[in-house]
VEXSEDO-814796 format. One record per residue (C-alpha): residue number from 1; residue in three letters; z, y, x. Coordinates in nm, 3 decimals. Layout:
residues N
num->NUM	residuo->ala	pz->Z	py->Y	px->X
...
This chain:
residues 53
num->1	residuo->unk	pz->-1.045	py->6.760	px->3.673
num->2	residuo->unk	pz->-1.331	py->6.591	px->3.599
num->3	residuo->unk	pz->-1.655	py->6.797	px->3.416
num->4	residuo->unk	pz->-1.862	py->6.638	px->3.172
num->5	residuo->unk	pz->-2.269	py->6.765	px->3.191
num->6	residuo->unk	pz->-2.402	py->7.037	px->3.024
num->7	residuo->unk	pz->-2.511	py->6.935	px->2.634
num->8	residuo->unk	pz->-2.191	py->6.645	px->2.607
num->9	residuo->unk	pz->-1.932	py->6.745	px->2.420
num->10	residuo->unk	pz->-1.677	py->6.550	px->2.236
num->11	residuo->unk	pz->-1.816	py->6.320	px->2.032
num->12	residuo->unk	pz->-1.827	py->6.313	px->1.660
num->13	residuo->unk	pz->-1.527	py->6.119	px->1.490
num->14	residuo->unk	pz->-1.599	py->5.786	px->1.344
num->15	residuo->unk	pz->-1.435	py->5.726	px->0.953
num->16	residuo->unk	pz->-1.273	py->5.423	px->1.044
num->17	residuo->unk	pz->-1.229	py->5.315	px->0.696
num->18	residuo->unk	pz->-1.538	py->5.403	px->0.593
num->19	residuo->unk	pz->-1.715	py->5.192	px->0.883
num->20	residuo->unk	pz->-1.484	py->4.893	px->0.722
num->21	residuo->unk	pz->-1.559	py->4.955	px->0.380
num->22	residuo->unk	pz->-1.909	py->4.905	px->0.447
num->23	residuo->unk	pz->-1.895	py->4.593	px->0.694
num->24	residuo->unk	pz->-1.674	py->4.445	px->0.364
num->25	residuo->unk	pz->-1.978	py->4.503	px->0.124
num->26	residuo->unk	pz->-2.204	py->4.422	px->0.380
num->27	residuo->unk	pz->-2.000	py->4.094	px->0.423
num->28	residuo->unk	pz->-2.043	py->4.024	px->0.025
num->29	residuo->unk	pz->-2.424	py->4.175	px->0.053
num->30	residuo->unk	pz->-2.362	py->4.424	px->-0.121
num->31	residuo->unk	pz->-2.609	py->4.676	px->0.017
num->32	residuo->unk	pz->-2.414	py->4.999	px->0.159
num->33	residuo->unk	pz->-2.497	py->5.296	px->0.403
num->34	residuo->unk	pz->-2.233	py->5.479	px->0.524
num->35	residuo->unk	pz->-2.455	py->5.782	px->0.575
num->36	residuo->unk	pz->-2.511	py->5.796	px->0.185
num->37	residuo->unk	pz->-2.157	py->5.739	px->0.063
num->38	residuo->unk	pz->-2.007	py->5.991	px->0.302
num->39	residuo->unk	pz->-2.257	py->6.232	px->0.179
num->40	residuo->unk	pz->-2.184	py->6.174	px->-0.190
num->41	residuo->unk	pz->-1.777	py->6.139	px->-0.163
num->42	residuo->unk	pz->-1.683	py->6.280	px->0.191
num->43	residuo->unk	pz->-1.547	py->6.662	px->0.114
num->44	residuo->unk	pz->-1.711	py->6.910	px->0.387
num->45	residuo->unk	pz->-1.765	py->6.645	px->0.615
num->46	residuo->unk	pz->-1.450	py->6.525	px->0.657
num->47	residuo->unk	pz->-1.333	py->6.115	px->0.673
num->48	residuo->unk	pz->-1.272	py->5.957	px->0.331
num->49	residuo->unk	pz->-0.960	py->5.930	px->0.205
num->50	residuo->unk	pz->-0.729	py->5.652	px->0.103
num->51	residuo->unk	pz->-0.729	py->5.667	px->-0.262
num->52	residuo->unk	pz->-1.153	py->5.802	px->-0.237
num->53	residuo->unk	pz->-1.195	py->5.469	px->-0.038
């Protein structure tokens, strides 16, 4: 078994469709952050969903 050091844990999960949503606005400059629409439309943290992307 292999150990990971002290302080590295799993890393945090990435919202796929979030990260494409914004390359797609990006892409039509449209400016986006996916830091501020997560934080207005994600619920508790959690990835966006279909029909919220």
């Amino acid at each position: 078994m292999i150990e990971q050091p002290q302080g590295q844990g799993q890393s945090p999960a990435v919202d796929t469709g979030l990260a494409c949503l914004v390359m797609l606005a990006r892409f039509h400059n449209v400016a986006a952050s996916p830091e501020q629409l997560a934080h207005e439309f994600a619920a508790d943290g959690r990835a966006l969903s279909t029909p919220d992307l």
